[in-house]
CHARMM internal coordinates of N, CA and C (Angstrom, degrees):
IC EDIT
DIST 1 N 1 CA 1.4448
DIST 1 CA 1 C 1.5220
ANGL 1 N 1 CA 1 C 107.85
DIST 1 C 2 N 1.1864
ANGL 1 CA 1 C 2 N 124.11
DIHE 1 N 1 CA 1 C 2 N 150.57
DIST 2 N 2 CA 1.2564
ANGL 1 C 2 N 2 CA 147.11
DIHE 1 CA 1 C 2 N 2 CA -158.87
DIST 2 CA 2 C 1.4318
ANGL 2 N 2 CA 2 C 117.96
DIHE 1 C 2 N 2 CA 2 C -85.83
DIST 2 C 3 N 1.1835
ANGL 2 CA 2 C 3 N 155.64
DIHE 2 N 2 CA 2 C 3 N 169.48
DIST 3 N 3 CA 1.3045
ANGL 2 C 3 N 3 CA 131.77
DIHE 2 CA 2 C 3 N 3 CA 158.95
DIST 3 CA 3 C 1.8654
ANGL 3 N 3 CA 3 C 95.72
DIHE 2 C 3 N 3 CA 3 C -123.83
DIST 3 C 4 N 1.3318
ANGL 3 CA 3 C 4 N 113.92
DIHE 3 N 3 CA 3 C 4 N 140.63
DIST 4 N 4 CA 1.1357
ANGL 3 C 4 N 4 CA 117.35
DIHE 3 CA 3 C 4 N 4 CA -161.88
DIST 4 CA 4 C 1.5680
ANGL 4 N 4 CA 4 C 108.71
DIHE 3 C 4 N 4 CA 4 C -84.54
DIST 4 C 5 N 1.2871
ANGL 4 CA 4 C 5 N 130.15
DIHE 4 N 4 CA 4 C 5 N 114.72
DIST 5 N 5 CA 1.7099
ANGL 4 C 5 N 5 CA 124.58
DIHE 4 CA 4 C 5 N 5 CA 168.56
DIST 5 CA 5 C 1.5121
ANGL 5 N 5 CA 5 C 116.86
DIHE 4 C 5 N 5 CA 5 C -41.59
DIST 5 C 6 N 1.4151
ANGL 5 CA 5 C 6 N 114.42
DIHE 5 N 5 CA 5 C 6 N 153.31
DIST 6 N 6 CA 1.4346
ANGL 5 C 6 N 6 CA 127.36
DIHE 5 CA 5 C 6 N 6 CA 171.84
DIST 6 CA 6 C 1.7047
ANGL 6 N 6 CA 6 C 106.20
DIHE 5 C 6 N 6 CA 6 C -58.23
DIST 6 C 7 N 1.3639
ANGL 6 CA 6 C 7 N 111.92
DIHE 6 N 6 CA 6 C 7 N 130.70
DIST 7 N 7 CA 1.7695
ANGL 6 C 7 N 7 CA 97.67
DIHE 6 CA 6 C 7 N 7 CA 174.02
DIST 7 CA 7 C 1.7228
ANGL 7 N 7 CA 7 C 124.44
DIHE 6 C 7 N 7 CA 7 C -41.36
DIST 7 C 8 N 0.9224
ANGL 7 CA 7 C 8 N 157.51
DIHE 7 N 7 CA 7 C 8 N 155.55
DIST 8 N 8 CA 1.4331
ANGL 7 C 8 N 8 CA 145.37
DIHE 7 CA 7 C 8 N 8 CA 144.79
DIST 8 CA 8 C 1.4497
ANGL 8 N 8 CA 8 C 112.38
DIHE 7 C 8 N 8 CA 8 C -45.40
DIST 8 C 9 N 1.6875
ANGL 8 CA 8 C 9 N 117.22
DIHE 8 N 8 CA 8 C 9 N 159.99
DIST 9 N 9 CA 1.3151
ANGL 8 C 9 N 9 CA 98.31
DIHE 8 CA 8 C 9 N 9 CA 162.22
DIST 9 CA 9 C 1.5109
ANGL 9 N 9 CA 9 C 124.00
DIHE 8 C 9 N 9 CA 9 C -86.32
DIST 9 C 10 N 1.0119
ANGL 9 CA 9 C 10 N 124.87
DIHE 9 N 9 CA 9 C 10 N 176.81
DIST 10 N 10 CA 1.6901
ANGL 9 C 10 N 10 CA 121.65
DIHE 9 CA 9 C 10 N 10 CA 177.61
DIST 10 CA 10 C 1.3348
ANGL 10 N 10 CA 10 C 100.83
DIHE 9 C 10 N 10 CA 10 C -97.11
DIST 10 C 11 N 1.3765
ANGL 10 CA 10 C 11 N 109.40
DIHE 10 N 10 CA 10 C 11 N 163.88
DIST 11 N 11 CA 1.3221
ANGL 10 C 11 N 11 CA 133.64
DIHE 10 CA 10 C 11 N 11 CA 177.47
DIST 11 CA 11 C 1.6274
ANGL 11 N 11 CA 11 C 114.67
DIHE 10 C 11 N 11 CA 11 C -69.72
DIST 11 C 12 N 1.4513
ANGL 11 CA 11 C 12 N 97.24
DIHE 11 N 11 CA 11 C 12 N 129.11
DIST 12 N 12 CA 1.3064
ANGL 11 C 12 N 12 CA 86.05
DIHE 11 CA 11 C 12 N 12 CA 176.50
DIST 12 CA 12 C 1.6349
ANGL 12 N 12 CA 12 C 125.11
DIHE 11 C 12 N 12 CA 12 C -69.00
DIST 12 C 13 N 1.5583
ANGL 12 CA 12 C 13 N 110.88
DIHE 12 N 12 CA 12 C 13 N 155.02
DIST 13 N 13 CA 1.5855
ANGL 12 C 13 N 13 CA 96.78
DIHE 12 CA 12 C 13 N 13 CA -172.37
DIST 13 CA 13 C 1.5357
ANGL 13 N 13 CA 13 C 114.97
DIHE 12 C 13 N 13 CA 13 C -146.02
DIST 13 C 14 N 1.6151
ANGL 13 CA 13 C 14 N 84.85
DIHE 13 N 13 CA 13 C 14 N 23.42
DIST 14 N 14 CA 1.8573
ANGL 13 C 14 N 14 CA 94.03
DIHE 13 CA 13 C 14 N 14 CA 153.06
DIST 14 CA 14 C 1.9620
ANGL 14 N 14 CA 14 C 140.86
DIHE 13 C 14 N 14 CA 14 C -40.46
DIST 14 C 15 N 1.2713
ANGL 14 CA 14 C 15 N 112.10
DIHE 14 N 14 CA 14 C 15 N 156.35
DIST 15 N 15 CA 1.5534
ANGL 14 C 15 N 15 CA 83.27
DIHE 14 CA 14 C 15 N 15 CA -173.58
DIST 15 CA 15 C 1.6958
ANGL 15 N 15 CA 15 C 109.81
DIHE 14 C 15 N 15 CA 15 C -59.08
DIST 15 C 16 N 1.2806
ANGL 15 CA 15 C 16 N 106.81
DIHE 15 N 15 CA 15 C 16 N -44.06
DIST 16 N 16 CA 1.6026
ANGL 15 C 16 N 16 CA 107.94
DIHE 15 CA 15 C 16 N 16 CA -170.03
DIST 16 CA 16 C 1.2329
ANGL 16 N 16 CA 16 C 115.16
DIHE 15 C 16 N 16 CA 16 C -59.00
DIST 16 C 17 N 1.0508
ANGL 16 CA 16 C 17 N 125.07
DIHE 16 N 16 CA 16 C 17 N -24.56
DIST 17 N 17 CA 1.8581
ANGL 16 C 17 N 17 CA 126.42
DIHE 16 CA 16 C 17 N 17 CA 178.91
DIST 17 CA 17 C 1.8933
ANGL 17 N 17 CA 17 C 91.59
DIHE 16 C 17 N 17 CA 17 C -75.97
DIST 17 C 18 N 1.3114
ANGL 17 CA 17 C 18 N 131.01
DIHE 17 N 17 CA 17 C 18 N -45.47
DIST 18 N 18 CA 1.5578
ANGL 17 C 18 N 18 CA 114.20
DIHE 17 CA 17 C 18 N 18 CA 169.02
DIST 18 CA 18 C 1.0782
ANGL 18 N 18 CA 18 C 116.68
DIHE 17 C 18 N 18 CA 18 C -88.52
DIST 18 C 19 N 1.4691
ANGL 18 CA 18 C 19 N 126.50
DIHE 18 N 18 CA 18 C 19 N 34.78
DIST 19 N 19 CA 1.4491
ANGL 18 C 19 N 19 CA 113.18
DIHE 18 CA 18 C 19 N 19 CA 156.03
DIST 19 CA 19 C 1.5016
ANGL 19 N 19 CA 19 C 106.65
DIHE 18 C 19 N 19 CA 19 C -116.95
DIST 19 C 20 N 1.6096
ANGL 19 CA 19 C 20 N 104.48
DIHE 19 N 19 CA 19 C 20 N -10.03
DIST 20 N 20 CA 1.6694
ANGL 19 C 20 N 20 CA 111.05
DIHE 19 CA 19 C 20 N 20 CA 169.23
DIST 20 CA 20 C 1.1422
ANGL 20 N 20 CA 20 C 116.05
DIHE 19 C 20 N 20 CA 20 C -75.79
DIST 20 C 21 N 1.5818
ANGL 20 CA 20 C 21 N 115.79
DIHE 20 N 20 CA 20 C 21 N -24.78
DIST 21 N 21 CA 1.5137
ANGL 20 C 21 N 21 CA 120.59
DIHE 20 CA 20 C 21 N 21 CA -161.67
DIST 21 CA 21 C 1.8415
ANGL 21 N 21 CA 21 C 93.95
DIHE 20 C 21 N 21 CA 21 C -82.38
DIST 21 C 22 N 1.5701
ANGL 21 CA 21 C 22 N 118.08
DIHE 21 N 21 CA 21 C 22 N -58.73
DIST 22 N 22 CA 1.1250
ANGL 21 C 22 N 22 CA 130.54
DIHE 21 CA 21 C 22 N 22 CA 169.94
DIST 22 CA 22 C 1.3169
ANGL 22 N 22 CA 22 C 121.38
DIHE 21 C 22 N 22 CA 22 C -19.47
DIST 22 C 23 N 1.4588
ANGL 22 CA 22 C 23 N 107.36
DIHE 22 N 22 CA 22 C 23 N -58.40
DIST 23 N 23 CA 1.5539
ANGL 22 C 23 N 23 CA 127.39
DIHE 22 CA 22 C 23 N 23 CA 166.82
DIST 23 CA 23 C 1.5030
ANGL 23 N 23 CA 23 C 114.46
DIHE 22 C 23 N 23 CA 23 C -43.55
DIST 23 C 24 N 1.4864
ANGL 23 CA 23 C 24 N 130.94
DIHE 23 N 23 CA 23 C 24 N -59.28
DIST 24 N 24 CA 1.3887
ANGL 23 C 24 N 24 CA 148.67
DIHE 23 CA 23 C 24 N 24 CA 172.40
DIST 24 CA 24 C 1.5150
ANGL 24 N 24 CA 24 C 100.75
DIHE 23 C 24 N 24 CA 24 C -60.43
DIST 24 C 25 N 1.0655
ANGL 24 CA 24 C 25 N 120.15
DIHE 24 N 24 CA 24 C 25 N -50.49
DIST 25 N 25 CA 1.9675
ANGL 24 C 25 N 25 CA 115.83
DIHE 24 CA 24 C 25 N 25 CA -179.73
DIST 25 CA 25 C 1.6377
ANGL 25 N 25 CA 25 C 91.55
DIHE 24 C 25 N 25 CA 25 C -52.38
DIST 25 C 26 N 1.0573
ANGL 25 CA 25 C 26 N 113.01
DIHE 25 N 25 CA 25 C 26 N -70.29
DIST 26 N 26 CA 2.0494
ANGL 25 C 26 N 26 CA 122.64
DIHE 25 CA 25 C 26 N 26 CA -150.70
DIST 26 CA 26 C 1.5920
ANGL 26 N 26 CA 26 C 94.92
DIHE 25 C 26 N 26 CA 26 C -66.07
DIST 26 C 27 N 1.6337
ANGL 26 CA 26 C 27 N 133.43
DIHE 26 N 26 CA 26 C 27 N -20.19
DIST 27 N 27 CA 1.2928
ANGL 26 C 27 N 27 CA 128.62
DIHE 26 CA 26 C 27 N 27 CA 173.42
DIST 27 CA 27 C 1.2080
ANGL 27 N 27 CA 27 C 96.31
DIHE 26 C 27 N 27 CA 27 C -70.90
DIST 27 C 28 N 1.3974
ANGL 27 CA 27 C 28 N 122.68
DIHE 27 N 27 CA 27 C 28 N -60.55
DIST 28 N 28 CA 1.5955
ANGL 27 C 28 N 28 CA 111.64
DIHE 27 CA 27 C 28 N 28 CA -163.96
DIST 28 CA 28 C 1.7521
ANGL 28 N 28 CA 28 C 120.27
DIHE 27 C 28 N 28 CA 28 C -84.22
DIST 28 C 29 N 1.1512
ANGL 28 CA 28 C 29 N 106.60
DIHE 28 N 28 CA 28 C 29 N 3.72
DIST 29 N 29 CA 1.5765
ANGL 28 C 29 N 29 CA 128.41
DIHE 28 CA 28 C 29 N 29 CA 171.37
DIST 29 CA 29 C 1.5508
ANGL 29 N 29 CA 29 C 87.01
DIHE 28 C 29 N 29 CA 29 C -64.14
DIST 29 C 30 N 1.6376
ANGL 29 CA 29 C 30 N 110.93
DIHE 29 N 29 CA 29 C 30 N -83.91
DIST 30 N 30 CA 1.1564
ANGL 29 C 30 N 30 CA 106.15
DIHE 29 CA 29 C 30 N 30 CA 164.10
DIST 30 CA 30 C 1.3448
ANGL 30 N 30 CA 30 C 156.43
DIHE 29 C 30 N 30 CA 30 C 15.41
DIST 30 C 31 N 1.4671
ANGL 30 CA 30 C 31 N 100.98
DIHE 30 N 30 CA 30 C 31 N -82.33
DIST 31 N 31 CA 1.6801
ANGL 30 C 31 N 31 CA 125.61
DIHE 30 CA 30 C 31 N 31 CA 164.76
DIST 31 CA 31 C 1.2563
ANGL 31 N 31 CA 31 C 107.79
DIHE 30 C 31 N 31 CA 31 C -57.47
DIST 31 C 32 N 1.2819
ANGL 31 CA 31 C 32 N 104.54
DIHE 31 N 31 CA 31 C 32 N -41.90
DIST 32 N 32 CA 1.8115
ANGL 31 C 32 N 32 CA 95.74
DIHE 31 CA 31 C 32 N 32 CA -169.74
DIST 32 CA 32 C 1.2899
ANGL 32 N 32 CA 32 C 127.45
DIHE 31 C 32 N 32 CA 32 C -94.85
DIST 32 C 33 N 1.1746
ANGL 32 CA 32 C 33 N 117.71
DIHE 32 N 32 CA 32 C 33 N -3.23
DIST 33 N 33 CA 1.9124
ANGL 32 C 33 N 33 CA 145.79
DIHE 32 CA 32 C 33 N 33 CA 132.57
DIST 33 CA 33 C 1.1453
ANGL 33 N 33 CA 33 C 107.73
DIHE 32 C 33 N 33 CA 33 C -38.61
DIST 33 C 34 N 1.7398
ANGL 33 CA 33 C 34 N 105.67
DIHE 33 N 33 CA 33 C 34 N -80.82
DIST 34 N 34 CA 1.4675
ANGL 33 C 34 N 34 CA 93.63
DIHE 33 CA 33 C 34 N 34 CA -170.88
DIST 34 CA 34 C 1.7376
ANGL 34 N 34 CA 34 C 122.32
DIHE 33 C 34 N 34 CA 34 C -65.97
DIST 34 C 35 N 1.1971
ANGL 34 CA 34 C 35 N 112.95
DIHE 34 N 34 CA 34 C 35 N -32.41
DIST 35 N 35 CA 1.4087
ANGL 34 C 35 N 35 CA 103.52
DIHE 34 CA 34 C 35 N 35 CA 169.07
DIST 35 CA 35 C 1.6870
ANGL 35 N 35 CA 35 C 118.50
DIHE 34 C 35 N 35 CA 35 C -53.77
DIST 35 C 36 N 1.1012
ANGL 35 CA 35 C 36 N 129.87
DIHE 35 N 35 CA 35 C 36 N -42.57
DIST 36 N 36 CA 1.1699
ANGL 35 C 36 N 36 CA 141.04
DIHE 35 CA 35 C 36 N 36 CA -177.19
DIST 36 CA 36 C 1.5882
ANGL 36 N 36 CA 36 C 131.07
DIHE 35 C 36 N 36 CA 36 C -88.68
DIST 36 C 37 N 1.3155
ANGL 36 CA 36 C 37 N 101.33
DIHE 36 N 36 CA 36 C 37 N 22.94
DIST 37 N 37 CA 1.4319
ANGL 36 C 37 N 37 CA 113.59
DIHE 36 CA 36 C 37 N 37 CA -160.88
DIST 37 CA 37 C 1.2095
ANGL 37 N 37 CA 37 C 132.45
DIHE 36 C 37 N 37 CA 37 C 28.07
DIST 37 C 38 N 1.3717
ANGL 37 CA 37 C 38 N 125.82
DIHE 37 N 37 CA 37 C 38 N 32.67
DIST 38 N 38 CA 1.7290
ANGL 37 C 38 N 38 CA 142.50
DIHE 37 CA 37 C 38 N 38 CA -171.53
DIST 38 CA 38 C 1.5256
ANGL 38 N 38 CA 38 C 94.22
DIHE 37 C 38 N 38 CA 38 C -107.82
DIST 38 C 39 N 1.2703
ANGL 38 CA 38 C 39 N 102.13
DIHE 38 N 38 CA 38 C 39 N 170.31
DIST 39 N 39 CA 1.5082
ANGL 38 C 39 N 39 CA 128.33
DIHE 38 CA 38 C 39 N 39 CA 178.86
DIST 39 CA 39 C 1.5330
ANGL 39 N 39 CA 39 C 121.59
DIHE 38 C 39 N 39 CA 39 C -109.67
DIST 39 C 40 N 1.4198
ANGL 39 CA 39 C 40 N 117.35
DIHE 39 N 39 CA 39 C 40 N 155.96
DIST 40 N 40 CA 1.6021
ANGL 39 C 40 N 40 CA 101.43
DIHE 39 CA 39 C 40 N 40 CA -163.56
DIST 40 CA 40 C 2.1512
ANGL 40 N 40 CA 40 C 79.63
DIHE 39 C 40 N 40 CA 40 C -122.48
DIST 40 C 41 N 1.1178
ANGL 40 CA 40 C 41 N 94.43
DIHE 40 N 40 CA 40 C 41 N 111.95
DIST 41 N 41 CA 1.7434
ANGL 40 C 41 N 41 CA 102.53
DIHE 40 CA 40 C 41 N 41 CA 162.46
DIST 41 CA 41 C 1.1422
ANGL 41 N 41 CA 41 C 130.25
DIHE 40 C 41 N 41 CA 41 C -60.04
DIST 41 C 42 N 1.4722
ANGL 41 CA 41 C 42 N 130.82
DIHE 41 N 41 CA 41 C 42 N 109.04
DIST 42 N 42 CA 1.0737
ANGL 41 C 42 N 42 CA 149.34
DIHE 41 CA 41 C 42 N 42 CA 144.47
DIST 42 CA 42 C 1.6578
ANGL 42 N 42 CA 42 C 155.76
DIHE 41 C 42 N 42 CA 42 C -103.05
DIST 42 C 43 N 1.4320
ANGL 42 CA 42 C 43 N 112.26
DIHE 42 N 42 CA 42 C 43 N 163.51
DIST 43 N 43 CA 1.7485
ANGL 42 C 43 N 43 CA 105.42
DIHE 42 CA 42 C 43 N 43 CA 177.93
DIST 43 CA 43 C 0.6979
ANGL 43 N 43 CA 43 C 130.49
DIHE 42 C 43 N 43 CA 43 C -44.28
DIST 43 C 44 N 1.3096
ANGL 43 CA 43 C 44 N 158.58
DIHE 43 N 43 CA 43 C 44 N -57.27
DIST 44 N 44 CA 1.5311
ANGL 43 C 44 N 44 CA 167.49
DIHE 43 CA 43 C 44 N 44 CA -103.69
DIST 44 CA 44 C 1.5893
ANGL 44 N 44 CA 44 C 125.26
DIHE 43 C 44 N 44 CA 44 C -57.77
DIST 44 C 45 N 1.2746
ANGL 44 CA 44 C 45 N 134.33
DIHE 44 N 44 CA 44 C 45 N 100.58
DIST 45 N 45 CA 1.0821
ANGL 44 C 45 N 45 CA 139.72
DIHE 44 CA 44 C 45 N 45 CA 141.15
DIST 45 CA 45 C 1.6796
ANGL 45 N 45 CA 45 C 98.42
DIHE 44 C 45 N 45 CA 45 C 104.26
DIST 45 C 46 N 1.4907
ANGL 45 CA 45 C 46 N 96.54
DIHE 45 N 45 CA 45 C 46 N 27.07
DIST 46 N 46 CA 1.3659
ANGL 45 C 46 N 46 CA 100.98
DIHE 45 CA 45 C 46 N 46 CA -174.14
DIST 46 CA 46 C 1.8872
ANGL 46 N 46 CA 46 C 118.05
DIHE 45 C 46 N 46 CA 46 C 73.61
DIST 46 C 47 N 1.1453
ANGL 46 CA 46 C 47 N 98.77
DIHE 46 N 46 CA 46 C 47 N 46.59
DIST 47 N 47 CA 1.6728
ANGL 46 C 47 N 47 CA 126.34
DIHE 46 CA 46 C 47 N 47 CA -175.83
DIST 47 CA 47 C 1.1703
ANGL 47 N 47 CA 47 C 107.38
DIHE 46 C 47 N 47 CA 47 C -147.06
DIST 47 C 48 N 1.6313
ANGL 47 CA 47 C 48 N 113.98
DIHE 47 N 47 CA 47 C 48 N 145.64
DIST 48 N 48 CA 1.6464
ANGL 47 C 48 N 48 CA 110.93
DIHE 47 CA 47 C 48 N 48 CA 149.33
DIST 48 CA 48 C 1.6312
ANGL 48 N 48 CA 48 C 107.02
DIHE 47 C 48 N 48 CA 48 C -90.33
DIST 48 C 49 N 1.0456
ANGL 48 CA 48 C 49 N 100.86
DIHE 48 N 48 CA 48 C 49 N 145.04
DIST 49 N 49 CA 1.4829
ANGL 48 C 49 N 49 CA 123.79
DIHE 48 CA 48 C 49 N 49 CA 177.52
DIST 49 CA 49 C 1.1915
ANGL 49 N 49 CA 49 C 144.55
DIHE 48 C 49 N 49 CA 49 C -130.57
DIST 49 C 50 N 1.2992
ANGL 49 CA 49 C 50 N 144.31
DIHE 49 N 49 CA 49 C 50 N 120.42
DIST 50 N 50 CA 1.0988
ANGL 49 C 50 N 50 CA 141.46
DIHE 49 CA 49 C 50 N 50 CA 171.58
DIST 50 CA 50 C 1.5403
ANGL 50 N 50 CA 50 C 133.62
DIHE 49 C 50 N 50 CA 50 C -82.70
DIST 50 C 51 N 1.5988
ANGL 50 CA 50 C 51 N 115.26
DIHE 50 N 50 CA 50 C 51 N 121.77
DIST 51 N 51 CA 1.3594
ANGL 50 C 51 N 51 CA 104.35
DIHE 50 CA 50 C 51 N 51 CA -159.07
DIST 51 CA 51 C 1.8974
ANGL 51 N 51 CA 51 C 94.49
DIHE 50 C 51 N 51 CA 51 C -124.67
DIST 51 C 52 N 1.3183
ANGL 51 CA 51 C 52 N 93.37
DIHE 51 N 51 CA 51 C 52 N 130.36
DIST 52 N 52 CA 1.4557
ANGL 51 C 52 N 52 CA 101.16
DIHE 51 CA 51 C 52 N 52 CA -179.48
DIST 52 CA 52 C 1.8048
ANGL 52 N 52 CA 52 C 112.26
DIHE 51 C 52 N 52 CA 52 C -91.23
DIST 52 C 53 N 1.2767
ANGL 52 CA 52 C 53 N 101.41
DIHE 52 N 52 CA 52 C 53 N 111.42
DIST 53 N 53 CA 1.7749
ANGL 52 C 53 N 53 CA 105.92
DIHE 52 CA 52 C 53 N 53 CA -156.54
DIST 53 CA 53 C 2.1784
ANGL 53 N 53 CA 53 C 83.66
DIHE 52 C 53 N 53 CA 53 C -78.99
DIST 53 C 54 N 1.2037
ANGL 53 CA 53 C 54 N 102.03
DIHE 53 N 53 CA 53 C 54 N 148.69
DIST 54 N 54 CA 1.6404
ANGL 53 C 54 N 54 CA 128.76
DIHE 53 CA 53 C 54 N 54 CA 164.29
DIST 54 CA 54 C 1.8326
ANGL 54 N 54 CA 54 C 85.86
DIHE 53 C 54 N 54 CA 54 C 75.11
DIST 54 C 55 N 1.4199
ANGL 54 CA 54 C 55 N 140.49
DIHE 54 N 54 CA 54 C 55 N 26.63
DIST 55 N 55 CA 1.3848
ANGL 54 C 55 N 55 CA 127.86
DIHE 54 CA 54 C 55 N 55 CA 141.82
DIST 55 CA 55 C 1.6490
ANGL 55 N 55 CA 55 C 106.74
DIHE 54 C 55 N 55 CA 55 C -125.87
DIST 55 C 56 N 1.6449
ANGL 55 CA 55 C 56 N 93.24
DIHE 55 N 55 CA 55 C 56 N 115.64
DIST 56 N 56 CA 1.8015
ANGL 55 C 56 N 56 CA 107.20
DIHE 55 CA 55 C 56 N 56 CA -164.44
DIST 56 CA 56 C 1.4422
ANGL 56 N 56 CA 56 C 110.62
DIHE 55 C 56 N 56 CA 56 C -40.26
DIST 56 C 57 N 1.1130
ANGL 56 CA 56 C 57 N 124.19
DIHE 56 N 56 CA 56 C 57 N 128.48
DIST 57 N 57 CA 1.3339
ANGL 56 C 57 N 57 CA 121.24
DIHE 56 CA 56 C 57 N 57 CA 138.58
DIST 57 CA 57 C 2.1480
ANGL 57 N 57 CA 57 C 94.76
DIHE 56 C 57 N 57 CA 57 C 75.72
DIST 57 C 58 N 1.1700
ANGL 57 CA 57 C 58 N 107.42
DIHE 57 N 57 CA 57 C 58 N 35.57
DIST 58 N 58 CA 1.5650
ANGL 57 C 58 N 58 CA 106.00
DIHE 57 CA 57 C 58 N 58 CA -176.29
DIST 58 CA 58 C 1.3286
ANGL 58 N 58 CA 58 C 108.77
DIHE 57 C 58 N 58 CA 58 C -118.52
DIST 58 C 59 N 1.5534
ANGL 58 CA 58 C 59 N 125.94
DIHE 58 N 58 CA 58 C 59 N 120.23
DIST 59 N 59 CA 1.5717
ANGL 58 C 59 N 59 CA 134.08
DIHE 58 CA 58 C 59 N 59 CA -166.11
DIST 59 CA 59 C 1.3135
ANGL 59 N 59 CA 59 C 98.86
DIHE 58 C 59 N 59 CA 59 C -116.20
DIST 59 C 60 N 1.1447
ANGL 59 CA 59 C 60 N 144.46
DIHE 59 N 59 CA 59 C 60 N -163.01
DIST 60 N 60 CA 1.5032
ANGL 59 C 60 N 60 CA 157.83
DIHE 59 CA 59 C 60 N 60 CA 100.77
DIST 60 CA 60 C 1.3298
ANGL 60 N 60 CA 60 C 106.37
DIHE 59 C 60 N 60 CA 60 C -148.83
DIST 60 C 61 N 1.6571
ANGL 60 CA 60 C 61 N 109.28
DIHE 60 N 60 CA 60 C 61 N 124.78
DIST 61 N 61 CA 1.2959
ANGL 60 C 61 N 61 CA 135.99
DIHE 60 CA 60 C 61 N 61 CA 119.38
DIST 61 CA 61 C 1.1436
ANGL 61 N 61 CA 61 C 146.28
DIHE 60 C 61 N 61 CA 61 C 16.10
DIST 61 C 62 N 1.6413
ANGL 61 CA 61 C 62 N 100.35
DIHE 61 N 61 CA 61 C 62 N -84.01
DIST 62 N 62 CA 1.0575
ANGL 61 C 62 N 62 CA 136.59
DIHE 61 CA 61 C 62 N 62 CA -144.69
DIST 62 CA 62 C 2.0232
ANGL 62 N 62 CA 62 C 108.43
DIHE 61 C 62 N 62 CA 62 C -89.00
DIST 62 C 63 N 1.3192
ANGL 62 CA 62 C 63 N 90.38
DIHE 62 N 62 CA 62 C 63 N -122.67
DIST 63 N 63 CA 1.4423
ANGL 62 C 63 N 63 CA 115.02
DIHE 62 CA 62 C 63 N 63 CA -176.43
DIST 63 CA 63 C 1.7887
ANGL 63 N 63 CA 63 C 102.98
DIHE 62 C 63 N 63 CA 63 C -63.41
DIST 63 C 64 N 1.3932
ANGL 63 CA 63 C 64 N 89.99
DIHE 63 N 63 CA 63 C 64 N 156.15
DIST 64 N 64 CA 1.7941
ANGL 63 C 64 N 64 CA 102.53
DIHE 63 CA 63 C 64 N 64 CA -177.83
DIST 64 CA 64 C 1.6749
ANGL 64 N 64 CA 64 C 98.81
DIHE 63 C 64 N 64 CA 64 C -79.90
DIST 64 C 65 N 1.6054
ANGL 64 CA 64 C 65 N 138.75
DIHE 64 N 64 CA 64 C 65 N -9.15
DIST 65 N 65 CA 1.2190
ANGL 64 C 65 N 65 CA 122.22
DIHE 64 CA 64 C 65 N 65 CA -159.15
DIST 65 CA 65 C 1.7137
ANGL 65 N 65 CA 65 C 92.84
DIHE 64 C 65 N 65 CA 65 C -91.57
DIST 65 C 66 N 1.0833
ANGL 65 CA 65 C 66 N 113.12
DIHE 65 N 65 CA 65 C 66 N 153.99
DIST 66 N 66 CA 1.5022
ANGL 65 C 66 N 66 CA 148.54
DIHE 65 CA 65 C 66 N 66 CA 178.37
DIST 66 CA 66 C 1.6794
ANGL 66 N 66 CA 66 C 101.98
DIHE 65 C 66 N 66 CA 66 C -63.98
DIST 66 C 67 N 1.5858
ANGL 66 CA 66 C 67 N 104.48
DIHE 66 N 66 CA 66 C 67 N 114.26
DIST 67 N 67 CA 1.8543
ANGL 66 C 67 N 67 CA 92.96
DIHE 66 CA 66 C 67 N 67 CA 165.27
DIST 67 CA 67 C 1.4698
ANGL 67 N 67 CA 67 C 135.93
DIHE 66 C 67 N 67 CA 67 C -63.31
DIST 67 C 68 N 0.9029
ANGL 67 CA 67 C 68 N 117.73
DIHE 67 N 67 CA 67 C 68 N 151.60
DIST 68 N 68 CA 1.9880
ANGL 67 C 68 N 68 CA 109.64
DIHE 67 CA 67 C 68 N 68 CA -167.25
DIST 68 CA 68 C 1.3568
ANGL 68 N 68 CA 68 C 104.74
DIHE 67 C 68 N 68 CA 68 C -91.14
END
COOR INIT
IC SEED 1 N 1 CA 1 C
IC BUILD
């Protein structure tokens, strides 16, 4: 017979631990946009939007085609 381990603890799951985690998702959302020439979708101004991370200041709106 086995002897049973202590449980682990759980994760904390306060608001601030998911607004840190949130933070770390949308950084590496990010990275992997800009590496990949894709866009990371967002809210903005009461819009969905597409924001192309590492080209300054570049949104679209609009159309599904990719800026050149």
């Amino acid at each position: 017979m086995s002897t049973a381990s202590p449980p682990k603890k759980a994760p904390r799951t306060d608001p601030e631990s998911a607004l840190e985690a949130l933070k770390r998702a949308r950084k590496r959302a990010e990275e992997i946009a800009s590496a990949t020439g894709t866009a990371v979708i967002q809210w903005e101004n009461g819009k969905i939007v597409r924001v192309y991370p590492g080209r300054q200041g570049h949104t679209d709106t609009g159309s599904n085609s990719k800026p050149e």
